[in-house]
N, C-alpha and C positions, 0 to 999 in steps of 0.2 A: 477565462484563465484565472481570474480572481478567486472563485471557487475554489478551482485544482488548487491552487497555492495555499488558502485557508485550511483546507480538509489536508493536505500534504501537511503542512505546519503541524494543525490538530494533531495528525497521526506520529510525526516525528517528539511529538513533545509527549505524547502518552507513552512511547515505547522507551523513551530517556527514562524517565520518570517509574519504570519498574525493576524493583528490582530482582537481580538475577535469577532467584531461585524462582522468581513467577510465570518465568520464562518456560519452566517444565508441569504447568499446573494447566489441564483441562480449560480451553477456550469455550465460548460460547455456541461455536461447532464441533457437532459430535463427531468424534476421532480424531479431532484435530488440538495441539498443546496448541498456548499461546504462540511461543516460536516461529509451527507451524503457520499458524494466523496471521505472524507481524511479517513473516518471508514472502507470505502467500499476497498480500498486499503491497509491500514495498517492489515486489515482480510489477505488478500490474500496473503502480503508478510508472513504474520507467516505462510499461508500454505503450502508456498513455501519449509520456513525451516524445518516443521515439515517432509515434503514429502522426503527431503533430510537428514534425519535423521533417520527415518525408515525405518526399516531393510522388505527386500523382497526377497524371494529366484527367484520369475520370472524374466523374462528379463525386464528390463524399458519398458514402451508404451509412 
């Protein structure tokens, strides 16, 4: 969990730290603006938490 929270942190303190108009400027994924990029990851960490938060009686995969 340490990790997640550092790398979480890392990411919310780079996306504070831009400003506005960089928001509409070509990410380091082709097709993708930054926007795209900081949404496409801010999704994935909440699914992170959700997955670690619901309950499963199987083994982890």
């Amino acid at each position: 969990m340490d990790l997640f929270s550092r790398s979480w942190t890392a990411l919310r303190t780079a996306v504070a730290e831009l400003p506005d108009e960089d928001f509409a400027q070509p990410s380091g994924c082709t097709g993708w603006l930054v926007r795209d990029l900081a949404c496409h990851l801010v999704v994935d960490a909440q699914d992170v938490l959700i997955t670690l938060v619901t309950p499963a009686e199987a083994e982890p995969t």
